[in-house]
N, C-alpha and C positions, 0 to 999 in steps of 0.2 A: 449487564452481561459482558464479558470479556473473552475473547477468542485469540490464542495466540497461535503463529506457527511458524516452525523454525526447522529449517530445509536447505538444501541447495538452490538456487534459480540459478537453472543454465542458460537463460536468456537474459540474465543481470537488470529482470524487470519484475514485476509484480502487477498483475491487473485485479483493479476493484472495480466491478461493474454488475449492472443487475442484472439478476438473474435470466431477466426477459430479453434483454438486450440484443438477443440475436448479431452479436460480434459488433454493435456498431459504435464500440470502442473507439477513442482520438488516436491518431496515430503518433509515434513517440516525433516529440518538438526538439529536433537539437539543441544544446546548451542549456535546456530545462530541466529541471530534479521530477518536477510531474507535469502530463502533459494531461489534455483534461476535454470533456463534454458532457451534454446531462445527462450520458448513459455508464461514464466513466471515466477514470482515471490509469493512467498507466505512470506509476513512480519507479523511478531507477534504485536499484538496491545494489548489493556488492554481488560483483560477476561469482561465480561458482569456482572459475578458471580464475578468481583472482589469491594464488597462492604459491608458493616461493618458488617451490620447483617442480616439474612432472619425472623426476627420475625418484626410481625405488619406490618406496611406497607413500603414498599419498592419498588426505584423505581433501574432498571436495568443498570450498568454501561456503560457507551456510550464513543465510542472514535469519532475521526473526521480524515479524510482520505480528502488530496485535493491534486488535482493533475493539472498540469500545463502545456498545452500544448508550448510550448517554440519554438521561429525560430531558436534560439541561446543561445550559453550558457549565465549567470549571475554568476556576480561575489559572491561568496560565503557570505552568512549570516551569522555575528559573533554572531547572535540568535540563529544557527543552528548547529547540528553536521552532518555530512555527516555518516551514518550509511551501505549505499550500494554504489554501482555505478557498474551497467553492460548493456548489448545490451537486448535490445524483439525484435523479427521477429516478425510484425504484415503488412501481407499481404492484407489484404483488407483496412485496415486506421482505424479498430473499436478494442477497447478494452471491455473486460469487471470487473466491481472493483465490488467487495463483497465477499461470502462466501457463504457457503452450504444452508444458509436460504435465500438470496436473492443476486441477483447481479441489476447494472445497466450497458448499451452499452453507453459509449461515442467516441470522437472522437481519433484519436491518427495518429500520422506520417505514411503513407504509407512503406514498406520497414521496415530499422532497426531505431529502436528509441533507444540513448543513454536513459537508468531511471539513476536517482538519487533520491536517499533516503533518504532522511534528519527528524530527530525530535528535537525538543528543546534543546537546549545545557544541560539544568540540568534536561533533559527528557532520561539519559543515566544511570538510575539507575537499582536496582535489579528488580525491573518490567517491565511488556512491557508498551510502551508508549500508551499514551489516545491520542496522535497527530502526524498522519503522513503528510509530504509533499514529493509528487512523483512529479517530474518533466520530460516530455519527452520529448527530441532535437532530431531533424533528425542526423543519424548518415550513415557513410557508408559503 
C-alpha cells in the first residue's frame, strides 16, 4: 500500500507518529534531517515560506511525503539516499503523517515497524528536501 501527500508544510516539518501516541513525539534535534523516538519521528521538509518572492501573487511551497507500507525489505534505490533508519511502536496498526495544520490516519504494521527515510540522491543539499519517501516493514 502506498499513500502519497503533497501540500504545503508551514511548519517546514512533517510528523510520523502513531496514532496512539498522545503528542509524545521527539522534539525537533537541531542540525538533524529527522529527529526520532518510539513514538515518532519528526523530518524536516522544504518550508512552505521557502519561495522567491512574497510580492504579487504567489503560490506556497509544497513538498510531497509517500510512504510505503512494505511485507519486506527492498533492495536500496541508487535514486535515493537513505537519510534515517529506526523502530516506531505503533500499537493499534494506524499512524498519523502531517503537522500542526493538519495530519491524516493511515495504515501502518501492528507492533514495531522498521521506518526508512529516504530523499533523492541530489536532494541532500543545504535545504530540507521538497520529497520524502517513508517506508515501513514489520520489525521485531
Amino acid at each position: 500500500m502506498t499513500t502519497s501527500i503533497r501540500r504545503s508544510f508551514h511548519w517546514g516539518i512533517v510528523i510520523i507518529a502513531d496514532a496512539d501516541s498522545g503528542g509524545k513525539v521527539p522534539e525537533v534535534e537541531p542540525g538533524k534531517a529527522v529527529s526520532s523516538n518510539e513514538h515518532g519521528i519528526i523530518a524536516l521538509v522544504r518550508h512552505a515560506q521557502d519561495i522567491d518572492s512574497f510580492e504579487g501573487e504567489f503560490d506556497w511551497a509544497e513538498s510531497q511525503v509517500t510512504i510505503r507500507l512494505l511485507t519486506e525489505a527492498e533492495l536500496p534505490n541508487v535514486d535515493r539516499s537513505e537519510v534515517f533508519r529506526g523502530r516506531l511502536s505503533v500499537a493499534n496498526g494506524r499512524i498519523t503523517v502531517g503537522d500542526a495544520d493538519s495530519d491524516v490516519e493511515i495504515p501502518a504494521h501492528r507492533g514495531w515497524n522498521e521506518l526508512i527515510v529516504t530523499v533523492a540522491a541530489d536532494g541532500l543539499g543545504d535545504s530540507a528536501p521538497d520529497e520524502l519517501h517513508i517506508d515501513l516493514i514489520p520489525s521485531v
